[in-house]
N, C-alpha and C positions, 0 to 999 in steps of 0.2 A: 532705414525702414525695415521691418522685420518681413519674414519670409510668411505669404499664406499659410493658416491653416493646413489647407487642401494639398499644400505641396510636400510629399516625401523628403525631407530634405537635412534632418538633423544628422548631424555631423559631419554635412560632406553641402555640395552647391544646389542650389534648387535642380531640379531634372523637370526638361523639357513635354517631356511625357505625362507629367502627375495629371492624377485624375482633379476637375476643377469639380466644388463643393461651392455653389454659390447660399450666403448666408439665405436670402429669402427662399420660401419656397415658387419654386415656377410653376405655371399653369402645366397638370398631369402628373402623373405617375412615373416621370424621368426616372433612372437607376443613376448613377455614378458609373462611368465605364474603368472597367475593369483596366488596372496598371497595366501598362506597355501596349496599351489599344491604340490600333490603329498602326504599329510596324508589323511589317515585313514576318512573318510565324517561320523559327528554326527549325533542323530535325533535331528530334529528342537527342540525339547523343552532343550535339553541341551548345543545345537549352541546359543537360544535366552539368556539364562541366565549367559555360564559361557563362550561366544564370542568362538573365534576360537581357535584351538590348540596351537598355538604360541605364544597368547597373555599372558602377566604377570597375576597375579591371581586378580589385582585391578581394570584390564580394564572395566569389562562388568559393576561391580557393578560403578565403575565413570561415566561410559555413563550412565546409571540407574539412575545415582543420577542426572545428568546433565537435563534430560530430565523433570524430579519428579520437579526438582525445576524450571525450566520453566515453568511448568504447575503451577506448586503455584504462582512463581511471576505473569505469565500472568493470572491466575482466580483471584487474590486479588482487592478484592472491584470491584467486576466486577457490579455490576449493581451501581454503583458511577454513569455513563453515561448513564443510563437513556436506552432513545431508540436510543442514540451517534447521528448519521447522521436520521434525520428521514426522507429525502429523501428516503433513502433505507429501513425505518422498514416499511415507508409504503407499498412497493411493496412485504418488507417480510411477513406481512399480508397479502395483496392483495394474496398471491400468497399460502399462507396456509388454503385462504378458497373456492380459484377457481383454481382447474387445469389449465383452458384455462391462465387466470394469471398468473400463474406458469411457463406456459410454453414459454410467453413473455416477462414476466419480466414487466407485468403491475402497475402502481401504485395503483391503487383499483381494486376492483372485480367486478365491473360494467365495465373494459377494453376499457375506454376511452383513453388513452395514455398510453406507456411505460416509463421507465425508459431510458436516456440516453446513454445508453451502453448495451453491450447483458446479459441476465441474467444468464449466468451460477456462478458465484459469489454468487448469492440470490439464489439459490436451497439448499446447505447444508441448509442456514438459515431458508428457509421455511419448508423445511423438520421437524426440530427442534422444530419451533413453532408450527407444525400438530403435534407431538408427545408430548411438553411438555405445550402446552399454548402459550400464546404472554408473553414476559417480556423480562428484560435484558438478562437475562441467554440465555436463551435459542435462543436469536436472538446472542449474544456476545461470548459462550462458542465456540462454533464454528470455531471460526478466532483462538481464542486461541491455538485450537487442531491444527487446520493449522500453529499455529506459532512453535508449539514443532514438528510438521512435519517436518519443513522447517531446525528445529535444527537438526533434527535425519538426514536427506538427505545429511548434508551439511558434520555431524562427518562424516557418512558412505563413501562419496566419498574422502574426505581427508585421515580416517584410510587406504586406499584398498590399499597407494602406500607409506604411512608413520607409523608412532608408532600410538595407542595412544591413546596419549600425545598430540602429535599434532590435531589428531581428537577434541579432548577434547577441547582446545587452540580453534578452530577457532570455534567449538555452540558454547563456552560462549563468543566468539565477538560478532554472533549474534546474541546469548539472549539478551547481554545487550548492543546494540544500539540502541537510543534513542528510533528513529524513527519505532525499531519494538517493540518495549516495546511499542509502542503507537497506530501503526497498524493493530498488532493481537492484541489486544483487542477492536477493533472498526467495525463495518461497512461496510467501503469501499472496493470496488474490489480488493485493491491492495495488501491483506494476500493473496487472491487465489493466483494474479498473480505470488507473491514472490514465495511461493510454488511452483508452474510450473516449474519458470523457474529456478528453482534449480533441482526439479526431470529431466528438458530437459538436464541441465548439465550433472548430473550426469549418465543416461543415453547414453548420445554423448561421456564420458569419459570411460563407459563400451564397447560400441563401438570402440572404438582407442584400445584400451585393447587388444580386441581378433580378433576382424573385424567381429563380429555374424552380421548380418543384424538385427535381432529380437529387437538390444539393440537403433541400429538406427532408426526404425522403432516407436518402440515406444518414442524416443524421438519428433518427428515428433508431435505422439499424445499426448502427452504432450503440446504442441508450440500448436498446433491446439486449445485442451480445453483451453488455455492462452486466446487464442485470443475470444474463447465466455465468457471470464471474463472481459478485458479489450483490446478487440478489434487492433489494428497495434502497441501497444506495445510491445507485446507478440514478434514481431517482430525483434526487435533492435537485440535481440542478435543470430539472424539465420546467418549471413556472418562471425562472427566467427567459427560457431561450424562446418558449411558447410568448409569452407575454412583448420579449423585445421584436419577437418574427411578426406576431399580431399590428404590431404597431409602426414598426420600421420599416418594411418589405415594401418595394415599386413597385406594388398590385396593387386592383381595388381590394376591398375587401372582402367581398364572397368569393374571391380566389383567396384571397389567405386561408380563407376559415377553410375552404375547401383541401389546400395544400397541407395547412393543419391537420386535416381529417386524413389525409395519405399517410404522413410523418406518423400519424396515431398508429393506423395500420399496418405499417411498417415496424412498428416497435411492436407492438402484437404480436407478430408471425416471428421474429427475429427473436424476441424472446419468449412466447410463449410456444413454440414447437416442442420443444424439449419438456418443456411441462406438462401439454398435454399427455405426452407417448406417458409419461414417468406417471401419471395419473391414474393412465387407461388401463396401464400394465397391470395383468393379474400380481395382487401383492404378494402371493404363494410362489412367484417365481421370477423374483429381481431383491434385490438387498433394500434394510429396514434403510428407511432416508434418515440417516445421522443426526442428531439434536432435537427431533421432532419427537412428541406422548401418543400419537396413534397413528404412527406411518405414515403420512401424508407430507408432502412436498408444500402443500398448500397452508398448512397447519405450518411449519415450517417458516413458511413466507412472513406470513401476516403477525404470527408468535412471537417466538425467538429472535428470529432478525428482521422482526418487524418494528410494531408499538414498541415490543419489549423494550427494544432498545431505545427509545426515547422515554417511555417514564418506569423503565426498571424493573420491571414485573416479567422476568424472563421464564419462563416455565420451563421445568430442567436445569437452571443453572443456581448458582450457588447463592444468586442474593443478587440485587442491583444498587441505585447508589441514591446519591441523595439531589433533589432537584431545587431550582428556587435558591441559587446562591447555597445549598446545602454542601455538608458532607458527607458522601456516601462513600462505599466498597470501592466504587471508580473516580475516587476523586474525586475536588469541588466544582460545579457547576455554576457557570455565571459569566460574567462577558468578557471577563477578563481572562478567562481559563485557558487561551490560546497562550498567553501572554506568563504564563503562572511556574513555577519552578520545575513541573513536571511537564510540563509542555514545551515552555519557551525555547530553549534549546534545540529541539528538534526544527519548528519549525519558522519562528514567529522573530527571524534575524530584521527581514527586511517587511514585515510585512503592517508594521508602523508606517515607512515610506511609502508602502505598495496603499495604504488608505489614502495620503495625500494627496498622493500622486493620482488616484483614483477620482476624489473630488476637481482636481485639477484638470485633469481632462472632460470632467461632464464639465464646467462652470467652460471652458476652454469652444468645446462646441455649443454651447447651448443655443449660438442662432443657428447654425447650421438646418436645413431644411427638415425634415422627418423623416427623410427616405436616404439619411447620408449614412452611405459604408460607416464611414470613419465613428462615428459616436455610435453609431450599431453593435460595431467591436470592441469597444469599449462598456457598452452597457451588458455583451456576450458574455465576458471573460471577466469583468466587475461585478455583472451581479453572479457568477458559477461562484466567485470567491465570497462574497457576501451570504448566500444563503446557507455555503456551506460551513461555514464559520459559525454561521450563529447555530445552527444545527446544531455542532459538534461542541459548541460551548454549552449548549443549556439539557444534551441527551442526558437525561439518567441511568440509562442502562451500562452494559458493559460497553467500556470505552479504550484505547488503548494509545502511546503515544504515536504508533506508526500510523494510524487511521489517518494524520494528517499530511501524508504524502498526496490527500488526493487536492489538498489547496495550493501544493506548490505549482502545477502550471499555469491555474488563475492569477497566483500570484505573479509569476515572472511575463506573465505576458502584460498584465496591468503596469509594473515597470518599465517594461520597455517602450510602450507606447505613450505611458505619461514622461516619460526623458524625455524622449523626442518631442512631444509636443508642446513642451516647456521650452526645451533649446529653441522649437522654430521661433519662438516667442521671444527670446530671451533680451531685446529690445526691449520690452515693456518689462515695465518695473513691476507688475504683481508677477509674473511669469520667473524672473529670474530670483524673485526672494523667494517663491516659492518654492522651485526647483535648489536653493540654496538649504530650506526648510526641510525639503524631503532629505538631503545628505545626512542633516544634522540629525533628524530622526535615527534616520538608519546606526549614524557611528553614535549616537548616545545611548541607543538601544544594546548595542553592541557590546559596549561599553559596562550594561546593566549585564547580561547573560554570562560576559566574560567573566564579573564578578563575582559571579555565580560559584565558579570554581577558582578561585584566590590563586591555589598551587598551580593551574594549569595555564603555561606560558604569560605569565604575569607582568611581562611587558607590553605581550599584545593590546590588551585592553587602551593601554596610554597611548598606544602608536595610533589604533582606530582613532580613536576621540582627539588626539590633537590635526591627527591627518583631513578628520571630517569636517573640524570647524576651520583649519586653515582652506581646504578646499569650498566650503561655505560661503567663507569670505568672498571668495573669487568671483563665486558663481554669480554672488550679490550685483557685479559687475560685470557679467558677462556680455552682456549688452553696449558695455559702452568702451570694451576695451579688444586689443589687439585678437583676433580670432586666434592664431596660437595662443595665448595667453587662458584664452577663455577655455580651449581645446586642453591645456594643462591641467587647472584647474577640474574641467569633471572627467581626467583624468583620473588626478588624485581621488577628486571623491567618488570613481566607480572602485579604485581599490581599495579603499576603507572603508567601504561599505559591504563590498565581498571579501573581507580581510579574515573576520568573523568565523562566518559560515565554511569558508574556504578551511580555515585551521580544526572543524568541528569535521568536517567530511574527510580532509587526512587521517585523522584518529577513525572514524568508522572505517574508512580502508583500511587502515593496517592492523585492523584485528579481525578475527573470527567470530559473526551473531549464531548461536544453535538456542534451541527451545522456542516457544512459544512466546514469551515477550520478549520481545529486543526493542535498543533505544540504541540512536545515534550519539556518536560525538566521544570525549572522554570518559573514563569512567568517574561516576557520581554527579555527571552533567545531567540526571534526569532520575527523581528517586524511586517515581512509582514506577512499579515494575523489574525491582534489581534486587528481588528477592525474600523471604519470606511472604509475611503477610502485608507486605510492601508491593508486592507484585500481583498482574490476573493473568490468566492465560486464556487463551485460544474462547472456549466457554468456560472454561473453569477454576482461572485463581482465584485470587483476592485482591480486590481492590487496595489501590496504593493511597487514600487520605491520608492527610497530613500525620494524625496520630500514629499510622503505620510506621512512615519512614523509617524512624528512628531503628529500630525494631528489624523491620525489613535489612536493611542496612548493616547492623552488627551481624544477624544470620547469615548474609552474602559476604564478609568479609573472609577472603581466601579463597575465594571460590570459584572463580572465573580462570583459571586453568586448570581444571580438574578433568578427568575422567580420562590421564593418558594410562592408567593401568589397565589391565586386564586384555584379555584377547585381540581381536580385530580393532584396527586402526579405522579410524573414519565414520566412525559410529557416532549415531545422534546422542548428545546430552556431554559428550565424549571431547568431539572435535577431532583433528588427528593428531597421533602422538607427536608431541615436542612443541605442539602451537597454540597458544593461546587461546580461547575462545570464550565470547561473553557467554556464558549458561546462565538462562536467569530459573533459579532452584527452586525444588518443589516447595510451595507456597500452605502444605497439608501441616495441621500440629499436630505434631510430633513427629515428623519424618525425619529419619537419624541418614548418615551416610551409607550409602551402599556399596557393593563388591564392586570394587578398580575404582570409586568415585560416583559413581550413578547414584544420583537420590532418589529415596523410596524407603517404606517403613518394613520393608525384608531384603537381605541381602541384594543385590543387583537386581532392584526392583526398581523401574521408573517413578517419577511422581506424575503429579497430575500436570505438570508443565516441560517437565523434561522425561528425556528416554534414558533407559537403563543402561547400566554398561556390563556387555556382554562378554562374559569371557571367551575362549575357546572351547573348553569344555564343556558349557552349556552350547554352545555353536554347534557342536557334532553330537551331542544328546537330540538336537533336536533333528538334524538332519538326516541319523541315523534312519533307515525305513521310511522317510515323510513318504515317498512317492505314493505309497498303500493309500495315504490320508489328503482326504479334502485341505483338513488345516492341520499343518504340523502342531499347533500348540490354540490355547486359549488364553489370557489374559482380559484384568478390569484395565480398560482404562483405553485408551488410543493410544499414548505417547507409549507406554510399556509393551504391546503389543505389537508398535510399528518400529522399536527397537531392536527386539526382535527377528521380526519379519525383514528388516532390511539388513538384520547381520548373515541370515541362511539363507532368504531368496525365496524363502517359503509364506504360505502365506500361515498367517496367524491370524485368528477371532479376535475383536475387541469387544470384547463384553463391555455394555453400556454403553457404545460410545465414547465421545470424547474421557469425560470424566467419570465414566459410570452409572451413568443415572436414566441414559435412555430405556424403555425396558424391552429391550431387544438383547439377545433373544432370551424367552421364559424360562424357566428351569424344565415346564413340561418339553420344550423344544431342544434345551440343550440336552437333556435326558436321553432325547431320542436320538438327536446326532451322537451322542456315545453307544448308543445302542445297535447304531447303523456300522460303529466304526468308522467314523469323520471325522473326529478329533483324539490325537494321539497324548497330549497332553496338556495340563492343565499348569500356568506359571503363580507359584503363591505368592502372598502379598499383593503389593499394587498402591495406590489411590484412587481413591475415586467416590462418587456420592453415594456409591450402595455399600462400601465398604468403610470409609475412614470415620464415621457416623454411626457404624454400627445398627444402622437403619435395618429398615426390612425390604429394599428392594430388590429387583431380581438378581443382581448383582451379588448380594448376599447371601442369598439363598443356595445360589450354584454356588459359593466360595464354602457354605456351609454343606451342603450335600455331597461335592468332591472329597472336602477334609474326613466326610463320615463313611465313605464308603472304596477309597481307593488308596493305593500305594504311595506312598512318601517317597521321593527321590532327593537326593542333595546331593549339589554341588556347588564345592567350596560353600557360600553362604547364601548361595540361591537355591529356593525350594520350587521342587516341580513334582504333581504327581500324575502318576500313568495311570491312563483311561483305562487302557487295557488290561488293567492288574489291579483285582478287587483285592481289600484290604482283609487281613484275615481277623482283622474283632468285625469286620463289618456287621451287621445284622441281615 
């Protein structure tokens, strides 16, 4: 006879303790009591080390060890990448040498424009660099510590209503998915975000639990800080956790709706604090808000990385894509787009199984009462990976492969509790071909992506797929035969299943990601975005559709260890000398190579996705007298500009923004900052949308007013001219 439901029990003996989930509902608003209710309460220091009462004696040191070695994998070769995205290392400078920075998320400390998105993502970072210096470390450790968070969040909510075993099972899903192997150790907003919105999970799941308001509540502030990392994403996954609390929670219901209304309020003030001040602020004295047309944060929101990003109509950026199964700029949209050449890779190994397995556990509880934990958490962390999936499959706007680090802890926690709940089962014959079902998904999936890349480890692929289906077989009987037996078997099939992903995450650790698009795994495991017009960036590549590849691809070839010439080591676009590093290249036509490797259509000029590589001698040109000056220098573009700024430590203007096109600041304004003497000079060339276009934006204007009325300087093949030295044909 198989083991209950209700009892935590796979892969190890039923425990005396499980919480009981009786199928009918009973008379009232009962909760499920909370695992290990009713022993004896430890002090903390011998709860952290030897877990809870109930647990086997191998639990805490597994989780112990699960977390140790995440930490190792994600700090290995961590400064490989340099300053990774140095869009962001410049605002994580900027923001370590001026509070006011800090608290905007400015790109330099002279606080002429923000950063794209709100800065609570760059606070750890700056923090780190005030305490340890500027370098990899200390701009990179960071994410990583957020990635072993993300793992610990993910065991902790999965253990509370299973073995484990299964806690165990779903961190190492998502230690070793590609895409977070590749995310917590880089840059971008979206280790915060994964973090959040796993603590909101897991929080919303404590909530359904007991019905505390305290657990709702702070799930709320969780969702709130999401959103001052990466603004209406943070979002996607609120109509689930609202809808399952609505329905599940051991209140009545005018206490839900009521605990509802706090959670709401809580996300309010958690993330709308920050927005207010940045609102209220006279706009004459704080920095233009990054990517927005008229200064506004709120314009900002609802814009750019709002709608836009769902049906492409991005205002300021280069184009969006194509919806309805189309092909656009970012790629084809449609259901399968998780699943599709540019995606799959990253992150879509197990996430075949992670469906199965998904249905398996609702159809698993569906008599369970209404108010049960168990299918609570399963409809938490099921529907956060459901909505965001379909989201991220049918957005039109700018899309990238990394975005999809925020499905990996849905996913792994969806696995670990559908394993388990199939093993408890594994007696009954739908249970165990099912559970046999999900392996085969997994290695025949595997199997497909492997093939993906032919050259790369070309055995692997055979090894998965015959390991999945012989482990299969087992499983199919795991019910009726010897418990080692059965215990071998999804053995095998946990490591041909993680056999895959596991071989895609070694390759992201042992190389170096810098620029704006990065992708996990080997290289040419993933096309959009690996360069030319193959690639988008940050806001401003070009989309990677199929037509592109090709194209993208011959441009990027050779290019991925570039930039160990010229001056200072460690420089974005650059990587450090001798090492490797994915650069995905400027995506601008016609941008030629630049001075030591930096691309850009003038000497050591950045592109619109990578930074420049800076020699020496531009290094001490700029630093020469900065102190006099607000900004040692001005450039189009971000990436050019925080090139830069992070080779002298000075700050530098980004005209336009990211890509140029913001119109910040006007030519009337910059006119007057030179007139004031606050900018010392001006870097020629660039990318970006007021210049590669030949437009008339402000961008243009100042690159053309500079050219007609100041000094030329060169070095070696980068041009700079001095503010302070009118040109003798001037007019």
């Amino acid at each position: 006879m198989s083991a209950r439901l209700d009892q935590p029990t796979a892969w190890g003996p039923p425990t005396a303790t499980a919480p009981h989930e009786p199928a009918a509902s009973p008379p009232g608003p009962a909760a499920d009591p909370a695992p290990g209710a009713g022993l004896p309460r430890r002090p903390l220091s011998h709860r952290l080390w030897r877990g809870r009462p109930e647990d086997p004696r191998w639990a805490r040191p597994a989780f112990l060890g699960l977390l140790t070695a995440t930490l190792l994998l994600y700090l290995y070769d961590l400064s490989a990448s340099a300053y990774a995205n140095s869009f962001y290392s410049a605002a994580v400078q900027a923001g370590s040498q001026s509070w006011k920075a800090f608290f905007f998320g400015s790109l330099d400390a002279g606080n002429a424009i923000t950063v794209d998105k709100p800065p609570a993502a760059l606070w750890p970072m700056a923090l780190s660099v005030r305490v340890f210096g500027l370098g990899s470390w200390a701009i990179l450790a960071p994410e990583a510590l957020m990635g072993v968070g993300t793992v610990a969040v993910v065991y902790a909510s999965v253990r509370r209503r299973f073995s484990p075993a299964a806690g165990l099972i779903a961190g190492a899903v998502l230690a070793l998915t590609p895409v977070a192997a590749l995310m917590f150790r880089f840059n971008n907003p979206d280790a915060m975000l994964a973090l959040l919105m796993a603590v909101a999970c897991y929080f919303t799941a404590r909530a359904v639990e007991d019905g505390r308001t305290r657990w709702l509540v702070w799930a709320g502030v969780a969702i709130g800080f999401a959103f001052l990392a990466k603004t209406l994403q943070a979002f996607l996954i609120l109509p689930p956790l609202a809808l399952v609390y609505a329905f599940c929670a051991p209140v009545p219901v005018r206490r839900r709706l009521g605990q509802l209304a706090a959670a709401t309020g809580a996300l309010i003030v958690s993330g709308g604090w920050w927005v207010a001040i940045v609102e209220l602020w006279p706009a004459s004295s704080r920095p233009y808000i990054g990517g927005s047309q008229n200064n506004s944060f709120l314009e900002l929101t609802f814009g750019y990385n709002g709608l836009g990003r769902l049906n492409g109509e991005e205002t300021g950026s280069v184009g969006g894509g194509g919806g309805g199964g189309g092909t656009g700029q970012w790629g084809e949209t449609g259901w399968d787009r998780m699943f599709n050449s540019e995606i799959g890779g990253q992150i879509s190994w197990l996430l075949p199984a992670a469906l199965v397995l998904l249905a398996a556990g609702l159809v698993a509880t569906r008599k369970l009462r209404r108010t049960s934990a168990t299918r609570g958490l399963f409809l938490v962390w099921g529907g956060s990976l459901l909505i965001t999936a379909a989201v991220f499959s049918y957005m039109a706007g700018i899309f990238h492969q990394y975005y999809t680090v925020a499905l990996a802890p849905y996913m792994a926690a969806v696995i670990g509790m559908g394993a388990a709940t199939l093993w408890e089962r594994r007696a009954e014959t739908w249970a165990s071909v099912t559970l046999a079902a999900s392996v085969v998904a997994a290695a025949s999936w595997s199997y497909v992506l492997l093939n993906r890349t032919p050259d790369y480890l070309p055995w692997l692929k055979w090894l998965v797929l015959t390991g999945g289906l012989t482990a299969a077989l087992g499983l199919t009987f795991a019910g009726r035969v010897d418990r080692r037996l059965a215990l071998a078997a999804a053995s095998v099939g946990l490591v041909a299943a993680l056999a895959g992903p596991t071989a895609y995450t070694v390759s992201t650790l042992k190389e170096g990601h810098t620029g704006s698009i990065v992708t996990a795994g080997p290289a040419g495991a993933s096309m959009m975005g690996r360069g030319g017009p193959g690639g988008g960036g940050g806001r401003g590549g070009f989309g990677g559709g199929p037509g592109a590849q090709n194209q993208g691809q011959n441009q990027g070839q050779g290019r991925q260890n570039q930039g160990q010439g010229g001056g200072t080591g460690g420089l974005p676009g650059g990587g450090l000398p001798g090492q490797g590093s994915r650069n995905q290249q400027n995506g601008t036509p016609g941008a030629g190579t630049g001075d030591g490797g930096g691309m850009g259509g003038g000497g050591g000029v950045g592109g619109l996705l990578n930074g420049a590589s800076v020699t020496d001698q531009a290094r001490k040109l700029l630093e020469a007298g900065s102190g006099k000056y607000t900004w040692a220098a001005a450039a189009i573009g971000a990436q050019n500009a925080a090139s830069y700024q992070l080779a002298t430590g000075e700050a530098v203007m980004a005209i336009g923004g990211f890509n140029g096109t913001d119109p910040s600041p006007t030519l009337a304004q910059f006119r007057q900052y030179v007139a004031d003497g606050r900018i010392h000079y001006f870097i020629g060339g660039g990318s970006g949308g007021g210049t590669a276009g030949g437009g008339s934006g402000t961008s243009s204007q100042i690159t053309a007013w500079v050219a007609a009325n100041f000094t030329k300087v060169t070095v070696g093949s980068a041009t700079f001219y001095d503010l302070t030295q009118k040109a003798t044909t001037s007019g």
